[in-house]
C-alpha positions as CSV (number, residue, x, y, z in Angstrom):
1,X,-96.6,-94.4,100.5
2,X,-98.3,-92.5,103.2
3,X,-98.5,-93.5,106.9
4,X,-101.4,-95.0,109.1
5,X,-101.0,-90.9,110.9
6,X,-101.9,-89.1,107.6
7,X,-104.7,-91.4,106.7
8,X,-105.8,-91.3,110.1
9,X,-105.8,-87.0,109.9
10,X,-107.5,-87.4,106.3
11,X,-110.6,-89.2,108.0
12,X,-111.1,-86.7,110.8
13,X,-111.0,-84.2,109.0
14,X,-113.9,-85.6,106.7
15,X,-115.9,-86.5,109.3
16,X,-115.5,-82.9,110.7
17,X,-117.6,-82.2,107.6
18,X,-115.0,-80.7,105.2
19,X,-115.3,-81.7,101.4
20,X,-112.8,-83.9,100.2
21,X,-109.9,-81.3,98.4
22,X,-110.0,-79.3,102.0
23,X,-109.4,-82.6,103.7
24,X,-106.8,-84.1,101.3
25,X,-104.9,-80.7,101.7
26,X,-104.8,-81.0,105.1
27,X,-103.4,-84.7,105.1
28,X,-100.8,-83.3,102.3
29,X,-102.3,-86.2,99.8
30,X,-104.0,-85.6,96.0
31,X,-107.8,-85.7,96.2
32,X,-107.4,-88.7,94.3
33,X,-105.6,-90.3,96.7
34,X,-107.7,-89.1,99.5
35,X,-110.7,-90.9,97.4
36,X,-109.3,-93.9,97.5
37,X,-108.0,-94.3,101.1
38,X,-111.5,-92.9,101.8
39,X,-113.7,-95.4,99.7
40,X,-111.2,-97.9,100.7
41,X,-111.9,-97.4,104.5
42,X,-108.7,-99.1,105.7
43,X,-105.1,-97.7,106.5
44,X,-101.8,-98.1,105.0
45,X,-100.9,-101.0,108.1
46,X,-103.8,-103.1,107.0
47,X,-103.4,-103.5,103.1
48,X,-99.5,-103.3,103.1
49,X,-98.4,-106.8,101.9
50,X,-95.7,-108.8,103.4
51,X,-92.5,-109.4,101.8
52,X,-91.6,-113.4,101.3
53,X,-88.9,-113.1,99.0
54,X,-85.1,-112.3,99.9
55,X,-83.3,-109.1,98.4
56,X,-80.2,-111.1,98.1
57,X,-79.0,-114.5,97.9
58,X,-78.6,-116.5,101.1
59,X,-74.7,-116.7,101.0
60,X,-75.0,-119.8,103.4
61,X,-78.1,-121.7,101.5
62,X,-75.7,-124.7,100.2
63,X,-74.4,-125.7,103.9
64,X,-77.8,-124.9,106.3
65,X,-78.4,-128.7,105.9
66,X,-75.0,-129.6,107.6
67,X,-75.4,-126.9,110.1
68,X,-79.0,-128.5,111.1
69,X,-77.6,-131.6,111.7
70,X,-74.9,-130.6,113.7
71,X,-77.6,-128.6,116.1
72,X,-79.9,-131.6,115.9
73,X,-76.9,-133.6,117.5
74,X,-76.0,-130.7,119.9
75,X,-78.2,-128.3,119.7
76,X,-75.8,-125.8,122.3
77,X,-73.3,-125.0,119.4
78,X,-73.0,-121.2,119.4
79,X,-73.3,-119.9,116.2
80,X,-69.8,-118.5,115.7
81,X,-68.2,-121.6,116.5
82,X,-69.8,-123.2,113.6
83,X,-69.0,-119.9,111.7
84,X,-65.4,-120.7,112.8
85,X,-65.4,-124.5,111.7
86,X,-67.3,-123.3,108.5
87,X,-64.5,-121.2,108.0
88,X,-61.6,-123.8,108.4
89,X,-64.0,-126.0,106.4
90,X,-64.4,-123.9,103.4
91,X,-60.8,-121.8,103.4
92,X,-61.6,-118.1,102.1
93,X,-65.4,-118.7,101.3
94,X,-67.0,-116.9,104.0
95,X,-65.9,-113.6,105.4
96,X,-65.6,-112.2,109.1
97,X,-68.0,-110.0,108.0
98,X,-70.8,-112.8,107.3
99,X,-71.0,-113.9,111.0
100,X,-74.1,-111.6,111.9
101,X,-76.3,-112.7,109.0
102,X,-75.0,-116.4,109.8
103,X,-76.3,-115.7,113.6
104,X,-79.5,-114.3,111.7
105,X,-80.1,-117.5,110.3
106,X,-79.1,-119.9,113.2
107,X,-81.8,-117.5,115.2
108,X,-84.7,-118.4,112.4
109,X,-83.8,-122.1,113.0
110,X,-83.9,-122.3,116.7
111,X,-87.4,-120.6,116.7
112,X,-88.9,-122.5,114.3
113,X,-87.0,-125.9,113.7
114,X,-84.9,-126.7,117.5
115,X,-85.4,-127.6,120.4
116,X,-88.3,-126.6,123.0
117,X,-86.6,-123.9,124.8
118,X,-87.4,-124.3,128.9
119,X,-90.2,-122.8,130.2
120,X,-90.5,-120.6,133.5
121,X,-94.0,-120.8,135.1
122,X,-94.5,-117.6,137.4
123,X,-95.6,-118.8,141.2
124,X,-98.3,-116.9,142.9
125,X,-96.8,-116.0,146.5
126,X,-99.4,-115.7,149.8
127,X,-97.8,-113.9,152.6
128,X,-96.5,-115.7,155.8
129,X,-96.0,-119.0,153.9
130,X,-92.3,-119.0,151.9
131,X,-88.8,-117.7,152.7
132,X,-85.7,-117.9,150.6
133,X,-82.3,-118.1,152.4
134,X,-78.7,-118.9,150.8
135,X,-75.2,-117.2,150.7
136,X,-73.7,-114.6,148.6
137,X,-70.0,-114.0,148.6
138,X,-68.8,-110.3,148.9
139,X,-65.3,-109.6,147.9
140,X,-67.0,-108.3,144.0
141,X,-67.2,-105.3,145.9
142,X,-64.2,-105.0,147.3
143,X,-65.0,-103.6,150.7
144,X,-61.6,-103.0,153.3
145,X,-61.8,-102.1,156.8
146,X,-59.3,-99.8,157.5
147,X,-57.3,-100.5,154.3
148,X,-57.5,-104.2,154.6
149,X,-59.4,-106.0,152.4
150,X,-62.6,-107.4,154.0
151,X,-63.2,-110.6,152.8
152,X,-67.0,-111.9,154.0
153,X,-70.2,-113.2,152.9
154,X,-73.7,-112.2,153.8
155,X,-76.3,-115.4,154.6
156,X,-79.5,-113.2,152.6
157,X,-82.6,-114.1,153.8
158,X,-86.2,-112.9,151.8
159,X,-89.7,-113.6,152.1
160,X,-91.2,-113.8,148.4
161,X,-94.8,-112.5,149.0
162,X,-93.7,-109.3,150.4
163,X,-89.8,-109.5,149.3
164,X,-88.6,-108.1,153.3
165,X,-85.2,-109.1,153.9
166,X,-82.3,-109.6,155.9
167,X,-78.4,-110.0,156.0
168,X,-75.9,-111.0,158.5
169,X,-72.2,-110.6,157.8
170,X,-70.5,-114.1,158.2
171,X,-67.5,-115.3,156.9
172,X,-67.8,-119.0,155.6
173,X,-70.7,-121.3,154.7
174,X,-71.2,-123.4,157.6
175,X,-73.6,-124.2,160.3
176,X,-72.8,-121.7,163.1
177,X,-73.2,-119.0,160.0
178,X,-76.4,-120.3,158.9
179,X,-77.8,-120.8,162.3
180,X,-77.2,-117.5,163.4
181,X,-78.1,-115.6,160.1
182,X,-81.5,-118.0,160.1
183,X,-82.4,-117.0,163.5
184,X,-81.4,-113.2,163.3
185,X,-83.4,-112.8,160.2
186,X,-86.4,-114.2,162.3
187,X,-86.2,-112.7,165.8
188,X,-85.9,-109.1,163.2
189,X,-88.8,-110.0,161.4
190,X,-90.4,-110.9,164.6
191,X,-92.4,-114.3,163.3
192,X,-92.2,-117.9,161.3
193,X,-93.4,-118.2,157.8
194,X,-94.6,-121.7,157.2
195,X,-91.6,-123.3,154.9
196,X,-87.7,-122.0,154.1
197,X,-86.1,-123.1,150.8
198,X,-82.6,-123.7,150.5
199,X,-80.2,-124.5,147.5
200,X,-78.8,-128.3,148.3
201,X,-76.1,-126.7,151.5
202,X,-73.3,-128.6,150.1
203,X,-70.7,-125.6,150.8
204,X,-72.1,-125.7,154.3
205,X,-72.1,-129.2,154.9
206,X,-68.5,-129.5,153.7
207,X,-66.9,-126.6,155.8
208,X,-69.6,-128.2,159.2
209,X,-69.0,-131.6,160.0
210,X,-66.8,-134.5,159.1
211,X,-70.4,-136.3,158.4
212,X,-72.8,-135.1,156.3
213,X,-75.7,-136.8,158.8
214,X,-74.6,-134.6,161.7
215,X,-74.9,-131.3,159.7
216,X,-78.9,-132.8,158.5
217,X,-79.4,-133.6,162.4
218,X,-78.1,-130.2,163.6
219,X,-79.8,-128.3,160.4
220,X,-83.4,-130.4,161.0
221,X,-83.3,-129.6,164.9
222,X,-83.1,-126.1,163.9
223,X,-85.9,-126.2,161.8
224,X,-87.9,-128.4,164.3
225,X,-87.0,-125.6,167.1
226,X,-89.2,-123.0,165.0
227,X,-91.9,-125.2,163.2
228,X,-91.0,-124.4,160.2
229,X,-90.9,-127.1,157.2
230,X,-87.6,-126.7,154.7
231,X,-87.4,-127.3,151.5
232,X,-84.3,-127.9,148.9
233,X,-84.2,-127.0,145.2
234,X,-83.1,-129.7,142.8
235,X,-79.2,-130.3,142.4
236,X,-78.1,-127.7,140.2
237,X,-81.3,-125.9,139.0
238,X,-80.8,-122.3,140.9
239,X,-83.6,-120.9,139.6
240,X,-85.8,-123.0,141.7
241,X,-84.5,-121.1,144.4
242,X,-85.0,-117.4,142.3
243,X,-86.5,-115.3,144.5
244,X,-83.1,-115.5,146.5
245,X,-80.9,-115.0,144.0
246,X,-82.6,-112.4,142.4
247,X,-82.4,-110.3,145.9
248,X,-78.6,-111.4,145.9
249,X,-78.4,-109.0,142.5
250,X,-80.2,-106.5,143.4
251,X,-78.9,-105.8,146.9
252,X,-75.6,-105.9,145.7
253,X,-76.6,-103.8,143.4
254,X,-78.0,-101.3,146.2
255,X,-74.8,-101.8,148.1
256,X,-72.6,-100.8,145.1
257,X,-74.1,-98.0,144.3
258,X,-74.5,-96.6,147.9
259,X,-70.6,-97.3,147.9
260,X,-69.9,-94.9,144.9
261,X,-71.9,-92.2,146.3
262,X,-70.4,-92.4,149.7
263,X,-67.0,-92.0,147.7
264,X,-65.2,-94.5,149.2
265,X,-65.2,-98.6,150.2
266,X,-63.2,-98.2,153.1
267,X,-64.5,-98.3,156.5
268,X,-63.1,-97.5,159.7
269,X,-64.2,-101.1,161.8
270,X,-66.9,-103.6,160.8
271,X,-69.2,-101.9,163.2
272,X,-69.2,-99.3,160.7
273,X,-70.0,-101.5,157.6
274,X,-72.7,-103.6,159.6
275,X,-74.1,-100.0,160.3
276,X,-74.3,-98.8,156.8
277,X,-75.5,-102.7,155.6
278,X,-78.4,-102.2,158.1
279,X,-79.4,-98.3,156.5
280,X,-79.6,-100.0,153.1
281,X,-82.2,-103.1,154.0
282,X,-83.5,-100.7,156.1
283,X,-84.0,-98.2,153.2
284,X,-85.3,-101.4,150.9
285,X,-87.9,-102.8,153.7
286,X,-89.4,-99.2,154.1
287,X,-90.6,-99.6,150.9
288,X,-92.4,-102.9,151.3
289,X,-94.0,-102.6,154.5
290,X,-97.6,-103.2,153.2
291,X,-97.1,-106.3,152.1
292,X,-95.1,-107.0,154.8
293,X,-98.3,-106.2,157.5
294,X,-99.9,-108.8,155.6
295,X,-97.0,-111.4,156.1
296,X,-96.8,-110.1,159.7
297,X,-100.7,-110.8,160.5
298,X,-100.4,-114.9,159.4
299,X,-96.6,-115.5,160.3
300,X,-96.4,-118.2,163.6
301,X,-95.1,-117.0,166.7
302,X,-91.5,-117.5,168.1
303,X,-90.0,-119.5,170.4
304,X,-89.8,-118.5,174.3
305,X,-85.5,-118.4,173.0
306,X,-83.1,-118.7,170.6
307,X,-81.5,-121.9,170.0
308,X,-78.2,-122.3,170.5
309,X,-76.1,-122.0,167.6
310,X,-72.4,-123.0,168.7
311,X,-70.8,-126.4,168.1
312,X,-69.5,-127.7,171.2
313,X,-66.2,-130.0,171.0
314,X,-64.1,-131.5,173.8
315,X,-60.5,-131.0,173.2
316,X,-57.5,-131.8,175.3
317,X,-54.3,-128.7,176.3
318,X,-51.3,-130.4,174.7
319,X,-48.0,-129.9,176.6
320,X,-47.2,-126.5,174.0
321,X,-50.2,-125.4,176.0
322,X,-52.6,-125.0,172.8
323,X,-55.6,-126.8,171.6
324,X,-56.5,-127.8,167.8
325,X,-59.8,-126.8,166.9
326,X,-61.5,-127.2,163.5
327,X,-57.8,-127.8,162.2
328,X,-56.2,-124.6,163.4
329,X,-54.4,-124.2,166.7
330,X,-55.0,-121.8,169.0
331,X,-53.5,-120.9,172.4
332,X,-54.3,-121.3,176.2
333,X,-53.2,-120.2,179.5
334,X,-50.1,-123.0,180.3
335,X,-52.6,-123.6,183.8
336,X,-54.8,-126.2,181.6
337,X,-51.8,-127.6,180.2
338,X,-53.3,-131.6,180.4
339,X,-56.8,-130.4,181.0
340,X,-59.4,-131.5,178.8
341,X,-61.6,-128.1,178.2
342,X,-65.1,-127.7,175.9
343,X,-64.2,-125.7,173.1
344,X,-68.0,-123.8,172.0
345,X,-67.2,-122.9,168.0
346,X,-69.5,-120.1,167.2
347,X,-69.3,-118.1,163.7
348,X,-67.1,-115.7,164.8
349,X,-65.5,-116.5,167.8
350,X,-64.6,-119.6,169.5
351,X,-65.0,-119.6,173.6
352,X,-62.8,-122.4,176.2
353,X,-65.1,-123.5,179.1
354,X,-63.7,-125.4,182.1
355,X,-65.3,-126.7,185.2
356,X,-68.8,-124.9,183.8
357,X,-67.4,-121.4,182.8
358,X,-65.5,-119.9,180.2
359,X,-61.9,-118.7,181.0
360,X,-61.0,-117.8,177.4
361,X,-62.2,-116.1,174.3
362,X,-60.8,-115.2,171.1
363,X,-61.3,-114.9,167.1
364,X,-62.0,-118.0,165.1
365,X,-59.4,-118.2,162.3
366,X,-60.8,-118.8,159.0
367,X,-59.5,-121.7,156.9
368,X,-57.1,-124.4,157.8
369,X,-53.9,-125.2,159.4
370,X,-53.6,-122.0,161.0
371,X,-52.4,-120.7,164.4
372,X,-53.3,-117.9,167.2
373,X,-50.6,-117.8,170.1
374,X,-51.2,-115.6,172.1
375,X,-47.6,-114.4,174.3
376,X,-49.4,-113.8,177.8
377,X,-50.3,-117.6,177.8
378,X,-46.9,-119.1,177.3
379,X,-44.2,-116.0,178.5
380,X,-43.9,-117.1,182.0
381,X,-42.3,-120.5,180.9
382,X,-40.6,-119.0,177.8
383,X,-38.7,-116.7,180.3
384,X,-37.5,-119.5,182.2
385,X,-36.6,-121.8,179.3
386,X,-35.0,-119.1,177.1
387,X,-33.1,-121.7,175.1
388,X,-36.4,-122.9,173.6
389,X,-37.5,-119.6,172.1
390,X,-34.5,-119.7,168.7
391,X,-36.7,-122.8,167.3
392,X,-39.7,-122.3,168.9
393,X,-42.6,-123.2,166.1
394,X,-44.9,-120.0,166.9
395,X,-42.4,-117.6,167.3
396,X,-43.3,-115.4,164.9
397,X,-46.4,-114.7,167.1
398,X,-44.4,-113.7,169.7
399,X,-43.8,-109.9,168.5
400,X,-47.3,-108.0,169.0
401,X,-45.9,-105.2,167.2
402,X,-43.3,-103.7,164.9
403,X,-41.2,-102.1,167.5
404,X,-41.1,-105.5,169.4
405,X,-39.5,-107.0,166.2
406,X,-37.1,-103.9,165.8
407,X,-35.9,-104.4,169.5
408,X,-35.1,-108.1,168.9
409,X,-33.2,-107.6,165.7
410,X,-31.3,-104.5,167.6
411,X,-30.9,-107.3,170.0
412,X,-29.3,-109.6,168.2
413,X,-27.1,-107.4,166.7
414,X,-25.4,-106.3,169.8
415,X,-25.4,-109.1,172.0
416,X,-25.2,-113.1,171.5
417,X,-28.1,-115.4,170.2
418,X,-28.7,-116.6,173.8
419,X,-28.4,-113.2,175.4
420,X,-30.4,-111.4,172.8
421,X,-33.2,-114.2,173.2
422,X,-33.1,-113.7,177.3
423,X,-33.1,-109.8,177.3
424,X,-36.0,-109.9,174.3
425,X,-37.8,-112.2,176.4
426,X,-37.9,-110.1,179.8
427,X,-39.7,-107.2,177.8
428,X,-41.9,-109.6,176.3
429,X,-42.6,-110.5,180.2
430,X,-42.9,-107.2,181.1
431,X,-45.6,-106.5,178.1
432,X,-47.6,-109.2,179.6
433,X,-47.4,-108.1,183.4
434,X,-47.5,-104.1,183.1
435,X,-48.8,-102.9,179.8
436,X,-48.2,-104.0,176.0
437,X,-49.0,-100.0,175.0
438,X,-46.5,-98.8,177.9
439,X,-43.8,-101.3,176.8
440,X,-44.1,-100.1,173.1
441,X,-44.1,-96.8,173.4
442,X,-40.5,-97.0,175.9
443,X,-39.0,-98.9,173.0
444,X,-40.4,-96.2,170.7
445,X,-38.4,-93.1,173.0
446,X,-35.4,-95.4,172.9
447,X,-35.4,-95.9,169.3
448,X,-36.4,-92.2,168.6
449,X,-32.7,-91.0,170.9
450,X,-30.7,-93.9,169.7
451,X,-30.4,-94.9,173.0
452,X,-29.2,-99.0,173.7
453,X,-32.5,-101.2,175.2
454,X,-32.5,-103.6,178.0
455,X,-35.0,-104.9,179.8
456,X,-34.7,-102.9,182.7
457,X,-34.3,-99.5,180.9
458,X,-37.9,-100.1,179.4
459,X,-39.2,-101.3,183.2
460,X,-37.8,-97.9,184.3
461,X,-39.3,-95.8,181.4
462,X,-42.8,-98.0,181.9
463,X,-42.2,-97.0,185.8
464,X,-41.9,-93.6,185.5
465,X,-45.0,-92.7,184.2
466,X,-43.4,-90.0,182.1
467,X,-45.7,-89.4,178.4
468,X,-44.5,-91.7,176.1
469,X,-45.8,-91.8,172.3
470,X,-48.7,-93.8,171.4
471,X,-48.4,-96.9,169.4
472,X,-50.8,-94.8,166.8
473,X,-48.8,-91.6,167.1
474,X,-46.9,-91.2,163.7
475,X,-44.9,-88.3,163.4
476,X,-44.3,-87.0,159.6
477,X,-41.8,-83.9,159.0
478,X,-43.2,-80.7,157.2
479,X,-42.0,-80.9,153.5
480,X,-40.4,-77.5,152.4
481,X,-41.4,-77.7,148.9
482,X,-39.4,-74.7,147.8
483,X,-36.3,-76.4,147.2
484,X,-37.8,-78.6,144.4
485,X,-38.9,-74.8,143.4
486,X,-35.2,-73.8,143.2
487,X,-34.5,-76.9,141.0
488,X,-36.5,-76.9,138.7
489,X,-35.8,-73.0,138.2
490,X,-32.2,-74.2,138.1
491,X,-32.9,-76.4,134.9
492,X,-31.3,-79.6,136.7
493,X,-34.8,-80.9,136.5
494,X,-36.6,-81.0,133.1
């Protein structure tokens, strides 16, 4: 049977004038055959016949009418579950090796016989009017800042005409996050398309407020500050929302590939990450920026400002001198001990305000019933109540770094409970009075001679301004590898 190219080179060559036995030669047919393909003035494609009939019997043709009504009463059976049942039905009838022409025929039936499969209707996009936001968890990629494992989201945000985007590193689904990822994607982009669509926030919601009405009243002034209309997706239809989570792929994608040919995940601060995040969108927008000028020419201005994105609570100091915020506890100086303070709960960080100006600052824990006590805000009091410290709740916080610990345990195995818990505590005191770095690196010189630690030894060596090691300094002795030479030349080692 010859092909649609031979035919093809038989005709061109008789319309190039040659007689027929030149042409057929040069097709490599009989001048017979050349006649007829020639009077016939078709090719091979057009007058080939379809095949209808099977070249082998349909192993499965006595039980398709029980498989079809099991997939009329559920049509999402997989195929090789059925296969399986089949199998346990019919013991030693059908073979492992029948499962791909059983999928064959289950395939036939759903394109021909089953259900209406759903249907994706392509939007057209017009710049300034749609943007996509949502969250996409990280830890896939298994980033770690300086050897610890980074564990963060990114709130994604992407305008479907022209496809720009943005990311800010957060670190759960809640308001602050959103708020602050909303707004830094705008003040970037530097305008307001007309509507945002969201999946239904749920995550956020439950990790924001105690009622769901606050988190719509916070989220809706938010939206009302910039004068842009949101929209939400349907309960669990995603790929209503597909622009967004088809970014989520392919900027991971991006990321994890930038990540193998930098060699490494690990990064020395989360400056660092943020800074080779940014190169990447950076990289993608590049690429986009004509659509974008279109976006950029209709988008609505931006406010004079940013709206404020921390939730502000009023909590009262307790008598441990801490505060419980968002269901962890974090500490205080002992001075607002009774006070009732504002705590401000940003994404990151949560800030104490009294009298009309912050006197504290520090990280926001992440989950619940979790603690931050700080030493410096409880040591004066600890020092004079000594007996308190053996059972005190937080104590664990109380050793800001592994040579703190080592002193107390060397403590406690020289001198009483009571005394080692004084002595301990007066370093403690002098950490928070002179210098944390100063204190640790005396107790590192004591521990390096052997010599026995006090309080007023360390005072002296944190006095006398002589160069003591840094907390970072670690000191590892040369390896002389030519004894393991001598053993193995010895034969003790085989």
């Amino acid at each position: 049977m010859f092909n649609n190219y031979e035919v093809r080179l038989l005709m061109e060559k008789l319309q190039e004038g040659k007689p027929l036995a030149a042409a057929a030669a040069h097709a490599e047919m009989s001048e017979n055959t050349a006649r007829k393909w020639r009077d016939s003035e078709k090719l091979p494609s057009e007058v080939r016949e379809e095949r209808t009939w099977r070249t082998r019997e349909d192993p499965f043709c006595e039980i398709w009418d029980e498989v079809h009504e099991m997939l009329e009463k559920n049509a999402g059976l997989k195929a090789k579950v059925i296969f399986e049942h089949l199998q346990r039905e019919y013991p030693g009838k059908y073979q492992d090796g029948q499962l791909r022409t059983f999928q064959r025929g289950m395939k036939v039936w759903r394109a021909t016989e089953g259900p209406p499969r759903e249907v994706f209707f392509p939007q057209v996009h017009k710049p300034g009017v749609l943007a996509e936001s949502d969250f996409t968890y990280m830890n896939k990629l298994e980033i770690t800042v300086a050897g610890v494992p980074f564990y963060h989201l990114l709130f994604h945000f992407v305008l479907t005409y022209s496809n720009w985007e943005h990311a800010t590193i957060c670190f759960s689904e809640n308001f602050q996050a959103l708020s602050v990822g909303f707004q830094n994607a705008l003040w970037e982009l530097g305008g307001v398309p007309v509507k945002n669509k969201t999946d239904r926030l749920s995550t956020a919601v439950h990790n924001s407020v105690e009622n769901p009405e606050e988190f719509t009243r916070k989220y809706n002034a938010l939206l009302s500050h910039y004068q842009i209309e949101g929209e939400k997706i349907q309960a669990g239809e995603p790929h209503e929302n597909g622009d967004i989570e088809q970014a989520h792929y392919r900027l991971k994608e991006a990321i994890k590939q930038s990540l193998m040919l930098r060699g490494s995940r690990d990064f020395s601060s989360i400056e660092e990450y943020k800074a080779f995040l940014e190169a990447i969108i950076g990289q993608r927008n590049a690429g986009r920026r004509e659509r974008l000028d279109e976006e950029l020419e209709v988008l609505r201005r931006l406010p004079a400002k940013r709206l404020e994105s921390a939730e502000k609570e009023k909590v009262r100091v307790g008598p441990s001198s801490t505060v419980r915020v968002k269901k962890n506890t974090y500490s205080v100086n002992s001075r607002m001990v009774g006070e009732t303070v504002q705590a401000r709960i940003h994404m990151d960080h949560i800030e104490v305000w009294y009298a009309q100006r912050m006197v504290d600052s520090f990280p926001r824990l992440r989950g619940e019933g979790k603690h931050d006590i700080n030493y410096r805000h409880v040591i004066d009091w600890l020092v004079r109540k000594p007996g308190a410290f053996a059972n005190y709740r937080y104590r664990e916080d109380l050793f800001p770094t592994i040579r703190f610990r080592m002193a107390y345990d060397w403590l406690k195995r020289k001198k009483s409970e009571k005394k080692a818990d004084r002595e301990y505590l007066k370093i403690l005191h002098l950490a928070a009075t002179e210098s944390e770095s100063g204190v640790d690196g005396a107790l590192a010189l004591l521990f390096d001679f052997d010599a026995d630690i006090d309080a007023e030894t360390v005072k002296g060596l944190v006095a006398s301004g002589i160069d003591l090691p840094s907390v970072k300094d670690v000191t590892v002795d040369e390896v002389d590898l030519t004894s393991y030479d001598q053993l193995l030349l010895s034969g003790v080692i085989k």
